[in-house]
Biotite code that builds the C-alpha atoms (Angstrom):
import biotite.structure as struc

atoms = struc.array([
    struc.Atom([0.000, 0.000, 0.000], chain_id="A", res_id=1, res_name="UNK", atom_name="CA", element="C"),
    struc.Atom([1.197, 3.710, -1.050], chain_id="A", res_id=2, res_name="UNK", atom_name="CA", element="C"),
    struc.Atom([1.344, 6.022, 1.613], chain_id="A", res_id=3, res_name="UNK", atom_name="CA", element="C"),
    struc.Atom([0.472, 9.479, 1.036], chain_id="A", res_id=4, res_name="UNK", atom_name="CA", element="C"),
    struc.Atom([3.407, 12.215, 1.226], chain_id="A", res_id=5, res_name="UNK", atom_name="CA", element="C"),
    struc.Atom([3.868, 14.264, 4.091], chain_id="A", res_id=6, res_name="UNK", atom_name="CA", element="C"),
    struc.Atom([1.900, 16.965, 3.413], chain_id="A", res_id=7, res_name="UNK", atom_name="CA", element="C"),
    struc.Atom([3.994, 19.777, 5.152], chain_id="A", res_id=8, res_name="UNK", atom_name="CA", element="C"),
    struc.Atom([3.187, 23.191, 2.997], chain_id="A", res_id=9, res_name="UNK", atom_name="CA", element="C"),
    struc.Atom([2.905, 25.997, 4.784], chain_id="A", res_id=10, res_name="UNK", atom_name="CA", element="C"),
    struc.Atom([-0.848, 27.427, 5.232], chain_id="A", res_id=11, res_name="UNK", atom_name="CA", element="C"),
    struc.Atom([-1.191, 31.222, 4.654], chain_id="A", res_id=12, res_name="UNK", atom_name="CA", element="C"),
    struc.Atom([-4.396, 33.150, 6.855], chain_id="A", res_id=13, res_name="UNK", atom_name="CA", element="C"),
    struc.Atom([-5.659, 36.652, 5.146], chain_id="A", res_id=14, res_name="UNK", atom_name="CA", element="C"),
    struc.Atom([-8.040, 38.410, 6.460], chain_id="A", res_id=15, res_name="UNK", atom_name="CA", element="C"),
    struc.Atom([-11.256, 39.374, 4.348], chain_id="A", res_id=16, res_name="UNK", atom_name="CA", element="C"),
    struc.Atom([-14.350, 40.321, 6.098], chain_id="A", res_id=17, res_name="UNK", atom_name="CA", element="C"),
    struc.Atom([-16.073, 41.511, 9.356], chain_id="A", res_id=18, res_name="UNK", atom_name="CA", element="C"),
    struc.Atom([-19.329, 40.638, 10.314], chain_id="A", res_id=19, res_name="UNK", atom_name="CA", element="C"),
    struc.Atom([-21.527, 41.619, 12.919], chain_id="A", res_id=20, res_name="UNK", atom_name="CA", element="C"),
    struc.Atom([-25.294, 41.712, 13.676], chain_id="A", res_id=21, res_name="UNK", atom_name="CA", element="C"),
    struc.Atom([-27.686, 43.808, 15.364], chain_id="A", res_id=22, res_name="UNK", atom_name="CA", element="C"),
    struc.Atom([-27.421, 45.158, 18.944], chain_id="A", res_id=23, res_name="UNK", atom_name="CA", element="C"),
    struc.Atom([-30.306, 43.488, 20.343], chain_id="A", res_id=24, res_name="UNK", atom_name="CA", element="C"),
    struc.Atom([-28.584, 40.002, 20.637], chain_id="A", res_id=25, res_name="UNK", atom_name="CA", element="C"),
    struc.Atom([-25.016, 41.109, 20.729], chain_id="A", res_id=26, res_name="UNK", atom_name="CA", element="C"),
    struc.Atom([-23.191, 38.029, 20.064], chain_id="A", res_id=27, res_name="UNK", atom_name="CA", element="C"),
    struc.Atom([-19.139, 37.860, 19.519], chain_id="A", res_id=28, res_name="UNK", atom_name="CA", element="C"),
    struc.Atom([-18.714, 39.319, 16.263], chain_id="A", res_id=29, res_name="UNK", atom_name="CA", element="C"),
    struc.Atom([-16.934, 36.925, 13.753], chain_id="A", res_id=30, res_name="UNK", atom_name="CA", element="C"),
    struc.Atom([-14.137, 37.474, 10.709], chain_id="A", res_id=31, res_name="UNK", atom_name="CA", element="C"),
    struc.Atom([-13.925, 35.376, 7.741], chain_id="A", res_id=32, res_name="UNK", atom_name="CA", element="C"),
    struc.Atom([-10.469, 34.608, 7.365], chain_id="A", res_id=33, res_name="UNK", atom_name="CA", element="C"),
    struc.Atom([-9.493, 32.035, 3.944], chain_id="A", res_id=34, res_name="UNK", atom_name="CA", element="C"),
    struc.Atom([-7.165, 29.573, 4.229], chain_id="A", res_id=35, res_name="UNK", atom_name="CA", element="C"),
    struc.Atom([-5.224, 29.091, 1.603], chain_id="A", res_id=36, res_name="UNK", atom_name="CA", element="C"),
    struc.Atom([-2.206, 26.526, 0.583], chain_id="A", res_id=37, res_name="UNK", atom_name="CA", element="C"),
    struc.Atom([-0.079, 24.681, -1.811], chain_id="A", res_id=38, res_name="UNK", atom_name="CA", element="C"),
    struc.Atom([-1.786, 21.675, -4.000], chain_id="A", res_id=39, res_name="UNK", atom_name="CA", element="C"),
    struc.Atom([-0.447, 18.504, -2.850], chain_id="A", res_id=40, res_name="UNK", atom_name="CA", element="C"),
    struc.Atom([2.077, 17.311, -5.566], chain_id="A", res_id=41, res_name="UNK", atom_name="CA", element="C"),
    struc.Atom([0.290, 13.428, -5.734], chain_id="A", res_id=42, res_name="UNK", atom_name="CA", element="C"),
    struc.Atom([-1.833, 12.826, -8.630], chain_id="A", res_id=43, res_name="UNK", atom_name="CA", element="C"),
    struc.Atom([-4.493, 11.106, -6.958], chain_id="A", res_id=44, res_name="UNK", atom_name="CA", element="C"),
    struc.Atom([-6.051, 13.746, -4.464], chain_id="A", res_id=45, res_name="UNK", atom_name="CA", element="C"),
    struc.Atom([-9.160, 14.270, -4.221], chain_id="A", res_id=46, res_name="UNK", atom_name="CA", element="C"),
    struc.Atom([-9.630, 16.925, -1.803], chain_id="A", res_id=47, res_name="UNK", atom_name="CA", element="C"),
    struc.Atom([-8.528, 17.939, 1.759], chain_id="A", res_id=48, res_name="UNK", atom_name="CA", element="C"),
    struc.Atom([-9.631, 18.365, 5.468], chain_id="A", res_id=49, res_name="UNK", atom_name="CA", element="C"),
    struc.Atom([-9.130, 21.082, 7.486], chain_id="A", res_id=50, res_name="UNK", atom_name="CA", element="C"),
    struc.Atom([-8.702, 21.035, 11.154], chain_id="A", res_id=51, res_name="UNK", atom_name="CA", element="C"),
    struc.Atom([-8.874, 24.003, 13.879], chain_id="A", res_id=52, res_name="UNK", atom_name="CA", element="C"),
    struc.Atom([-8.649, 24.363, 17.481], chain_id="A", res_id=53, res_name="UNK", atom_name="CA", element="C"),
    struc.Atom([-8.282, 26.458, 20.485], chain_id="A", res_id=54, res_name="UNK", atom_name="CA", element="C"),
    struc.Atom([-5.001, 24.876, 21.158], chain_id="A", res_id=55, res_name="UNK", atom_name="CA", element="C"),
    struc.Atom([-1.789, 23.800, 19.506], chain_id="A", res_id=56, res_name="UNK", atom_name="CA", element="C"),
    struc.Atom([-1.950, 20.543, 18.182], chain_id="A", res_id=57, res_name="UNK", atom_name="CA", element="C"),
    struc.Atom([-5.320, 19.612, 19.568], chain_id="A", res_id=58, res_name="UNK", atom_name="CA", element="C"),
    struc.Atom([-7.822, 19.775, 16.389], chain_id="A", res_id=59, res_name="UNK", atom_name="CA", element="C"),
    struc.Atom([-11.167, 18.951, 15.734], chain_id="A", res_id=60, res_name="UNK", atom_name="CA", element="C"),
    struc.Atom([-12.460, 18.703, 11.841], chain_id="A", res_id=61, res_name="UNK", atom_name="CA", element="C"),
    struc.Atom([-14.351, 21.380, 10.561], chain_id="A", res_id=62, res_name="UNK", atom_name="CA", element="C"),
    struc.Atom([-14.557, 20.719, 6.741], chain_id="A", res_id=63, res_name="UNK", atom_name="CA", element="C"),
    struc.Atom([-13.663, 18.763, 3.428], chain_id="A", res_id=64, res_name="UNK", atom_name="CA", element="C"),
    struc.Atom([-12.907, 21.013, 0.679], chain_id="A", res_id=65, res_name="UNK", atom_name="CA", element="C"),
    struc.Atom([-12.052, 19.626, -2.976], chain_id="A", res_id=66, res_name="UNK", atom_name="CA", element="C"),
    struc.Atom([-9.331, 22.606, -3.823], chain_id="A", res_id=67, res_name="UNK", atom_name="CA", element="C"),
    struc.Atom([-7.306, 24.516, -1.807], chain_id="A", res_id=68, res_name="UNK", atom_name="CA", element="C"),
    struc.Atom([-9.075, 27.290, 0.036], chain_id="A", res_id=69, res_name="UNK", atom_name="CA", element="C"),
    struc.Atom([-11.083, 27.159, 2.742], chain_id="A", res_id=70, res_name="UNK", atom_name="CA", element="C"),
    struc.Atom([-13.203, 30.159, 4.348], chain_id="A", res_id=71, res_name="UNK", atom_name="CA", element="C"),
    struc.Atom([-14.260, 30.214, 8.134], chain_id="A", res_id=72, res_name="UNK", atom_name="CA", element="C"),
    struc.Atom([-15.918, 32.248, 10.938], chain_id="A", res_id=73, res_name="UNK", atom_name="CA", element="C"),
    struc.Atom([-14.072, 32.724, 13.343], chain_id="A", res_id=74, res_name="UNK", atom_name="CA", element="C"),
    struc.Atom([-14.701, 34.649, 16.513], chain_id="A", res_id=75, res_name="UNK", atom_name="CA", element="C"),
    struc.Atom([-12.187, 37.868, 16.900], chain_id="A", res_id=76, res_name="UNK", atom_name="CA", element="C"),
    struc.Atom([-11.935, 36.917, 20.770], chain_id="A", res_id=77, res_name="UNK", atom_name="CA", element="C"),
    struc.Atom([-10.644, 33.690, 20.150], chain_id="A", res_id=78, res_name="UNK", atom_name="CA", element="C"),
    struc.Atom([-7.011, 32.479, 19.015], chain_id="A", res_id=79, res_name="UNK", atom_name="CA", element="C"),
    struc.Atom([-7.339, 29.762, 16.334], chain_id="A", res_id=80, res_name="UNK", atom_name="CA", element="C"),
    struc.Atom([-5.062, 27.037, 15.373], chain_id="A", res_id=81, res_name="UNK", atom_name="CA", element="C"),
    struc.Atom([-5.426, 25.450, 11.656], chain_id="A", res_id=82, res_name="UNK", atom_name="CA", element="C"),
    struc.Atom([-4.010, 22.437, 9.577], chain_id="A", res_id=83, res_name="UNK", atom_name="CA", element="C"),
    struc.Atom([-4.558, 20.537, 6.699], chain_id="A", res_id=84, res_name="UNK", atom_name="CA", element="C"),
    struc.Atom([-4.896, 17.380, 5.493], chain_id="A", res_id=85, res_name="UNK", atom_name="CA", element="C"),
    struc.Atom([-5.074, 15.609, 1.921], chain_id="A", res_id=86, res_name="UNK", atom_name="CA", element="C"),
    struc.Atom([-7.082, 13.149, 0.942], chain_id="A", res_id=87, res_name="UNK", atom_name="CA", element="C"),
    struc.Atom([-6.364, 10.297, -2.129], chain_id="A", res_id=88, res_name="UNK", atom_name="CA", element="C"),
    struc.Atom([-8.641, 8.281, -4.253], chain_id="A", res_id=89, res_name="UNK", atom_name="CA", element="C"),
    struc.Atom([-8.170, 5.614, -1.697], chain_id="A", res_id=90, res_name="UNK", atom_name="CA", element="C"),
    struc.Atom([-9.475, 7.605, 1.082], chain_id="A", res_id=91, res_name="UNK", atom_name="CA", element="C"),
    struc.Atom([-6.437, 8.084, 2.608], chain_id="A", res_id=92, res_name="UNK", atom_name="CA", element="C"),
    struc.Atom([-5.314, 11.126, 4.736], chain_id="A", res_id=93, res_name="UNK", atom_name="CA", element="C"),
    struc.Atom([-2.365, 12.578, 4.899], chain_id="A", res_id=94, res_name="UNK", atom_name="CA", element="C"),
    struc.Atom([0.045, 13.712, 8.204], chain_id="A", res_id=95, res_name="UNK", atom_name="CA", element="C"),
    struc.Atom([-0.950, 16.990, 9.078], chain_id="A", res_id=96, res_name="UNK", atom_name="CA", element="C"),
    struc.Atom([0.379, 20.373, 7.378], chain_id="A", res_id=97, res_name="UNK", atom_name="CA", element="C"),
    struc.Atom([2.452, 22.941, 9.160], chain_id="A", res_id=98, res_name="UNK", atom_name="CA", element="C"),
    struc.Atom([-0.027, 24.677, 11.701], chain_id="A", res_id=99, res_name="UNK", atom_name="CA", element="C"),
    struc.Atom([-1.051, 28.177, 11.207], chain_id="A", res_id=100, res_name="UNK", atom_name="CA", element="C"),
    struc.Atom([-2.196, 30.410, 14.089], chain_id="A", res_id=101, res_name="UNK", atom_name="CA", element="C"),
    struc.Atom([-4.924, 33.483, 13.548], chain_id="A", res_id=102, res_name="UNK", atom_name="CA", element="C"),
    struc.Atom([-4.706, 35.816, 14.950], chain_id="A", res_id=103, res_name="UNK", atom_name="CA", element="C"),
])
C-alpha cells in the first residue's frame, strides 16, 4: 500500500471580512479569514480536510474542501489554530500540514 506524502506546505491566513449583527442580541462578532495553501504534488487527491482548534496541536475537523481554500468564521476573541490534510482516491489522509495560528 502507497502512503500518502507528508503533506507539510505551509498554510497562509488573510483576512477578508467583518461581520456583525444587530445590537439586540449582541453576540461575539466573527471574521472570515481564507485559508489558503499549496496543491499537494500526488496525482491522486481528491480533496482535503481542514482542522482548527483552540489549542496547539489539539484539532477537531471542521470541513472537506475539494481545492485549496477554505473560508471560516471565526470569533475575533478567540485564538485559532489550523491544519490541513489531503485526501487520495483511496481515502487516505495525509500527516498533518504545518499549523497556522490566527490571529
Amino acid at each position: 500500500m502507497k502512503r500518502l506524502l507528508c503533506f507539510t506546505y505551509l498554510i497562509l491566513v488573510f483576512l477578508i471580512g467583518s461581520h456583525s449583527t444587530s445590537a439586540r442580541t449582541r453576540p461575539p462578532r466573527t471574521t472570515d479569514v481564507t485559508l489558503r495553501w499549496d496543491r499537494n504534488p500526488e496525482p491522486n487527491i481528491t480533496g482535503y480536510k481542514v482542522y482548527y482548534g483552540h489549542t496547539s496541536g489539539v484539532y477537531a475537523p471542521l470541513q472537506t474542501v475539494a481545492g485549496t481554500t477554505a473560508t471560516v468564521a471565526v470569533a475575533n476573541n478567540s485564538v485559532f489554530y489550523f491544519v490541513v490534510t489531503a485526501i487520495n482516491s483511496a481515502g487516505l489522509e495525509s500527516p498533518f500540514s504545518a499549523e497556522v495560528q490566527w490571529p
